[in-house]
C-alpha positions as a printed NumPy array, in Angstrom:
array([[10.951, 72.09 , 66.431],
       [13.602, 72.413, 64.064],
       [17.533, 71.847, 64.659],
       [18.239, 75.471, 64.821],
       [15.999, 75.568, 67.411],
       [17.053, 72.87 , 69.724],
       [20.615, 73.906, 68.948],
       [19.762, 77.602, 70.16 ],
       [19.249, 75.61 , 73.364],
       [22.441, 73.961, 74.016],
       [24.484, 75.886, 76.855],
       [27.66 , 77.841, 75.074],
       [25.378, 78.071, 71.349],
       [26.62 , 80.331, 69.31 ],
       [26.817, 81.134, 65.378],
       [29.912, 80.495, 63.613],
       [31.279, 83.017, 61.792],
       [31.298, 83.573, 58.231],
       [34.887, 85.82 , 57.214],
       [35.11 , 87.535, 54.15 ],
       [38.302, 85.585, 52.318],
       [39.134, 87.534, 49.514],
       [36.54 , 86.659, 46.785],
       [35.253, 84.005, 49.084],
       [33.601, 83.613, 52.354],
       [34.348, 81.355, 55.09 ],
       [32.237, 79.696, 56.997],
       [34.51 , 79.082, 60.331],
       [34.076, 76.004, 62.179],
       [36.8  , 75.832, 64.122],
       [34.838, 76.328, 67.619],
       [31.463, 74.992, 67.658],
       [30.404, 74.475, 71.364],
       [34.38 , 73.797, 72.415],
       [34.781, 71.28 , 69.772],
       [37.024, 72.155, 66.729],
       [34.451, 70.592, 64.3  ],
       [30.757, 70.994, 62.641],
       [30.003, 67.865, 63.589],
       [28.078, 68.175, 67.042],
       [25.348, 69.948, 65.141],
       [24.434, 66.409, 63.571],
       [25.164, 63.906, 66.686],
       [23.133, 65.86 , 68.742],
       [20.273, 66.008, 66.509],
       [20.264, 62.517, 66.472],
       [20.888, 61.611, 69.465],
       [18.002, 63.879, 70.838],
       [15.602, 62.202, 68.037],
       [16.957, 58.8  , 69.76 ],
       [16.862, 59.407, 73.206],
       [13.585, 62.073, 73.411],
       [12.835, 63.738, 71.169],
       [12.549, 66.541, 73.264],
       [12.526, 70.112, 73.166],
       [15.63 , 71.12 , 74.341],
       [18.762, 70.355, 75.356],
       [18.066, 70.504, 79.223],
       [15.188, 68.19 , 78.696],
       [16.656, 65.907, 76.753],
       [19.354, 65.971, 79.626],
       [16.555, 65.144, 82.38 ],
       [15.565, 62.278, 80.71 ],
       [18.053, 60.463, 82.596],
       [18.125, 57.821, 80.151],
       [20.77 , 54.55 , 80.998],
       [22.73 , 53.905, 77.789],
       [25.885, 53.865, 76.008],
       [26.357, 56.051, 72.811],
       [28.22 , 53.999, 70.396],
       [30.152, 55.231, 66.692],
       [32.938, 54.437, 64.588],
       [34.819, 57.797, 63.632],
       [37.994, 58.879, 61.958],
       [38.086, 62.456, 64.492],
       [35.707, 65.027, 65.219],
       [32.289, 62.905, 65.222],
       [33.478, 60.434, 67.499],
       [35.087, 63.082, 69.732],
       [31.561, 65.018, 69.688],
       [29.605, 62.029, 70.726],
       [32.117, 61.599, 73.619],
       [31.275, 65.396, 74.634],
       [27.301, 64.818, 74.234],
       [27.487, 61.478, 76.191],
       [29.54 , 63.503, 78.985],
       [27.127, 66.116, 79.146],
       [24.114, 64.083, 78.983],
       [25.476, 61.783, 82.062],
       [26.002, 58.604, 79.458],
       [28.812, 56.609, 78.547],
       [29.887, 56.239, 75.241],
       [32.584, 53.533, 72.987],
       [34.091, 54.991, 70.046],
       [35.438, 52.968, 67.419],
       [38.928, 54.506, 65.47 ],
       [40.391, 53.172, 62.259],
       [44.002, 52.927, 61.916],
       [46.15 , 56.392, 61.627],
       [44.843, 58.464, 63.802],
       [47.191, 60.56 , 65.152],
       [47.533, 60.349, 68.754],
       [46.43 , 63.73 , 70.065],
       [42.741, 62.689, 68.214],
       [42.493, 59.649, 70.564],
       [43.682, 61.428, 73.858],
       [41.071, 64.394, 72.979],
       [38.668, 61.649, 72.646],
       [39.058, 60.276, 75.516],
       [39.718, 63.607, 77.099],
       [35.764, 63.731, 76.8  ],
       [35.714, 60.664, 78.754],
       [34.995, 57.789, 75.884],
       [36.348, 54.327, 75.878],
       [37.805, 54.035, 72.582],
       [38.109, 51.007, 70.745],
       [41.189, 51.224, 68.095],
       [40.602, 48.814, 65.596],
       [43.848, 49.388, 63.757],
       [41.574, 48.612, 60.332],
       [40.431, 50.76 , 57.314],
       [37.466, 53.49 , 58.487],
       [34.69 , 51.228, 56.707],
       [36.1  , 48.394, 58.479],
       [35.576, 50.198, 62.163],
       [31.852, 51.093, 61.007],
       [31.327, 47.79 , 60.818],
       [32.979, 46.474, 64.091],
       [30.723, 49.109, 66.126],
       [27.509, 48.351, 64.179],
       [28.747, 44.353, 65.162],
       [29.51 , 45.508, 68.358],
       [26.048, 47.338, 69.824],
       [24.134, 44.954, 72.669],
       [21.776, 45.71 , 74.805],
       [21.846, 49.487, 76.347],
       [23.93 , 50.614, 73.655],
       [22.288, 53.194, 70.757],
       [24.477, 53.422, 67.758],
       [24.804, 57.033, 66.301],
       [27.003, 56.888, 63.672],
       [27.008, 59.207, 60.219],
       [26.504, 57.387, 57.324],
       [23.95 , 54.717, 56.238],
       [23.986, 51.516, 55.186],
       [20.572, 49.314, 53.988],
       [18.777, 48.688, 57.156],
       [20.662, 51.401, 58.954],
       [19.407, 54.964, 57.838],
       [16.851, 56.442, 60.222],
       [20.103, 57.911, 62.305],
       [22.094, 59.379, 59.838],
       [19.596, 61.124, 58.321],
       [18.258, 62.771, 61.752],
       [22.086, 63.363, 61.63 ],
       [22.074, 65.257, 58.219],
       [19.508, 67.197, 59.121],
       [20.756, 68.189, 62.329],
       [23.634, 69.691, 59.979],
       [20.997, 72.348, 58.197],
       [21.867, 74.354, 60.728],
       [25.287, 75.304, 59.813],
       [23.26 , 76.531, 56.294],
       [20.928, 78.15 , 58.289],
       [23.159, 80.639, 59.929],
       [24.599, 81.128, 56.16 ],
       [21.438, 82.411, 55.256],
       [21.097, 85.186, 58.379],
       [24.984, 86.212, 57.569],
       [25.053, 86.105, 53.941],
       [23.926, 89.342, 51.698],
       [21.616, 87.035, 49.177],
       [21.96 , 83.767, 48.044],
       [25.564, 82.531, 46.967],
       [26.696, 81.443, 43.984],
       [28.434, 78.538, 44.949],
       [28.909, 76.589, 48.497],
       [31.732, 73.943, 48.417],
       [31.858, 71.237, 50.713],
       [34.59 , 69.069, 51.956],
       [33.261, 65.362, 51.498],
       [34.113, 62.394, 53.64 ],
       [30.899, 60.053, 53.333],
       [28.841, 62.915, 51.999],
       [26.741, 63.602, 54.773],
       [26.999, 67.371, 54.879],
       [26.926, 67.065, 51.466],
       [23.771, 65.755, 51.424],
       [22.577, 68.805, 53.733],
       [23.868, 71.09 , 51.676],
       [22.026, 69.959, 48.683],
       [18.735, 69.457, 50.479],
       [19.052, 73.034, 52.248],
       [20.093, 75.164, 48.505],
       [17.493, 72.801, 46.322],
       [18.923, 74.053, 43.146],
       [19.063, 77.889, 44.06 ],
       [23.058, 77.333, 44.85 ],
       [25.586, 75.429, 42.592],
       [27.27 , 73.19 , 45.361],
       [30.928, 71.698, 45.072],
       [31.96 , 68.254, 46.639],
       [35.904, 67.486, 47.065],
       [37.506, 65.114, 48.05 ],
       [40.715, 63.958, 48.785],
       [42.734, 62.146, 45.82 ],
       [43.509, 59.01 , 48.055],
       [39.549, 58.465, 48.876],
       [37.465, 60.169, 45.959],
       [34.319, 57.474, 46.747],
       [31.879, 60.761, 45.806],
       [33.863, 61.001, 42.898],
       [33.739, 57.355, 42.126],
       [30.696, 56.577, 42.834],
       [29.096, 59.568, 40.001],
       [31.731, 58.545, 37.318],
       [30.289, 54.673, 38.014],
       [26.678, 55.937, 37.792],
       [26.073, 54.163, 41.17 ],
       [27.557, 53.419, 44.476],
       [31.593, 52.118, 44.194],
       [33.735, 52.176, 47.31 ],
       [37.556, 53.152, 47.195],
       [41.037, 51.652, 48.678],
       [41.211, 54.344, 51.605],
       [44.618, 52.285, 52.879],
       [46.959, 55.465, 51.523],
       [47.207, 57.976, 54.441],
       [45.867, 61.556, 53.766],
       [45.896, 64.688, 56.334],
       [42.284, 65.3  , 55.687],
       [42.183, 62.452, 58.142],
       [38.067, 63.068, 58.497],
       [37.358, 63.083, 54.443],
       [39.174, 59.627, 54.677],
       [36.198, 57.281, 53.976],
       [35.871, 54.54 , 51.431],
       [31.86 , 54.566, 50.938],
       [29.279, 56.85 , 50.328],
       [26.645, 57.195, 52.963],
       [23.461, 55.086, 51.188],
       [20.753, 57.775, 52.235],
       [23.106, 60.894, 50.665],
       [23.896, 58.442, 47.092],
       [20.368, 59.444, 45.265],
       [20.57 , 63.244, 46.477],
       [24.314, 63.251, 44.751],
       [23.722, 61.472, 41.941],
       [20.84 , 64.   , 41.572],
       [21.732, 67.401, 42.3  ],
       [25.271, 67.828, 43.352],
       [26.96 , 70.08 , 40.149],
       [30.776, 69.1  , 40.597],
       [33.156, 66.843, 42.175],
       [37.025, 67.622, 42.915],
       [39.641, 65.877, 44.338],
       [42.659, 67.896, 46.053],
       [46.097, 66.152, 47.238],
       [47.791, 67.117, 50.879],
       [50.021, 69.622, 49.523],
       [47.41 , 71.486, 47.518],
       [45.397, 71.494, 50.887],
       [48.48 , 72.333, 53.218],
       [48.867, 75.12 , 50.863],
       [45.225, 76.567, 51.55 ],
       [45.582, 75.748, 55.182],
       [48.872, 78.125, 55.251],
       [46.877, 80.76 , 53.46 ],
       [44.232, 80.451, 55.214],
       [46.321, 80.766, 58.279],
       [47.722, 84.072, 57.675],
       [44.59 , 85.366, 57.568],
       [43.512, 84.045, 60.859],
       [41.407, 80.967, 60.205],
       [42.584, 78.588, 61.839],
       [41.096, 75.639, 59.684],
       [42.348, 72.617, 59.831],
       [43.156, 70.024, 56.632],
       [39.504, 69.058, 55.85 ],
       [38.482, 72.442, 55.923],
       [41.274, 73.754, 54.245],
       [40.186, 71.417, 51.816],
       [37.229, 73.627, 50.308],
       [39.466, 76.454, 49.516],
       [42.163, 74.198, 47.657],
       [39.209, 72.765, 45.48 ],
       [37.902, 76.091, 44.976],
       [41.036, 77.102, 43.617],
       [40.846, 74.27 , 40.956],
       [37.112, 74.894, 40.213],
       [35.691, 75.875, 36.752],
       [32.136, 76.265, 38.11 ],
       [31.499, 79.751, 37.025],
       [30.547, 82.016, 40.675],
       [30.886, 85.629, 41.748],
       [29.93 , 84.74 , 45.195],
       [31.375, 81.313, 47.113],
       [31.229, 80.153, 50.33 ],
       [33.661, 77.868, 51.588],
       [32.757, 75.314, 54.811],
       [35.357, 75.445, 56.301],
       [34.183, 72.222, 58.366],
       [37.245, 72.277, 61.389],
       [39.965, 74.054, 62.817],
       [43.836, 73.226, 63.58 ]])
């Protein structure tokens, strides 16, 4: 079984849709199973692979498995877990770094999580939940470290099927994809899913380019991520160990965008009726700064307002 497939199984699945934008297309994540993100796709790939792995969602769900789901997040993956662990009958502990706004936390634990806020940097409350996990408690949290990997890559993968619905909505192949990048994660799955056949696009905010960084280095560098941003979710100091090689490898560009080039794009994009939010607004304001040459881009828009 692929992801696709076990997604198709979920109760409330449903394709995303991809908007013509002018010259670009959107891909619209702004309601992915109730959640205003992408990144359920990925958690619940993984935490099927962890639990199971079964077949589909309502097996996975009579496993009736006794454990607490456990991540550090900066928004929408830590609020996704909290939904999965609801709907699986589980409990779950979510780390949050400092600067969350407050309507992230209550909808976090509006999906019944105990949330942990560690008023510290987003790499610093990855490591206080990986030093936090005892016994009954399964971490599931998106980026690797040495010794940690096996997760986020069932993670990434669970993530190909956001491309895959690209593929059944798009006329061809496009030109160009362009990704918003936190620890470049979907990044990673973009590169692995196009393999060459599409130019893909990183960006990143200004205030935490670690993509950016770590290519102009020639190996992994993290960043100062203290400065706030409102891409609140791209926020992340390091890049995820497991997606490093595929980036240094493949990925064609990396841009950096500031909040008021990405307020901008989340204006425009608004009076068009997507309502994305500041990290996905963030793949139009890049694209707008691009040189790549395309005639055909797609823009993941990867969550709504």
């Amino acid at each position: 079984m692929n992801s696709l497939e076990f997604h198709r199984s979920m109760p409330g699945y449903a394709p995303t849709p991809l908007i013509e934008f002018g010259k670009f297309w959107v891909k619209d994540e702004s309601n992915r199973f109730g959640l205003p993100a992408f990144k359920v796709l990925g958690a619940s790939w993984a935490v099927n692979q962890a639990l199971g792995p079964a077949r589909t969602f309502a097996e996975l769900a009579a496993l009736r498995r006794h454990v607490t789901l456990v991540t550090a997040t900066d928004g929408n993956h830590g609020r996704a877990l909290a939904y999965l662990a609801r709907s699986l009958a589980l409990t779950s502990r979510i780390y949050v770094p400092a600067g969350l706004p407050d309507e992230t936390l209550r909808t976090i634990r509006g999906e019944g999580a105990t949330v942990i806020e560690t008023g510290r940097p987003y790499d610093d409350a990855v490591q206080l939940a990986a030093a936090g996990v005892g016994d009954g408690d399964v971490l599931i949290q998106d980026t690797a470290w040495p010794g940690y990997e096996d997760v986020p890559r069932w993670i990434v993968t669970g993530y190909d099927t956001l491309f895959s619905e690209i593929d059944e909505q798009f006329p061809g192949v496009p030109d160009l994809v362009v990704v918003p990048t936190g620890v470049g994660s979907l990044l990673q799955a973009a590169l692995e899913h196009y393999r060459g056949r599409t130019k893909v696009l990183a960006v990143e905010p200004t205030t935490a380019a670690c993509v950016g960084a770590s290519l102009k280095a020639g190996k992994p560098v993290s960043v100062d991520t203290s400065a706030p941003t409102i891409m609140a979710g791209l926020n992340c100091g390091t890049v995820s160990s497991i997606a490093w090689p595929t980036i240094r490898d493949h990925l064609d560009a990396a841009i950096t965008v500031t909040d008021d080039e990405t307020r901008a794009a989340m204006q425009l994009l608004h009076t068009h009726n997507i309502p994305a939010g500041p990290c996905g607004a963030a793949a139009l304001a890049g694209a707008q700064k691009s040189t790549l040459p395309a005639t055909t881009t797609v823009l993941i828009s990867t969550e709504g307002h």
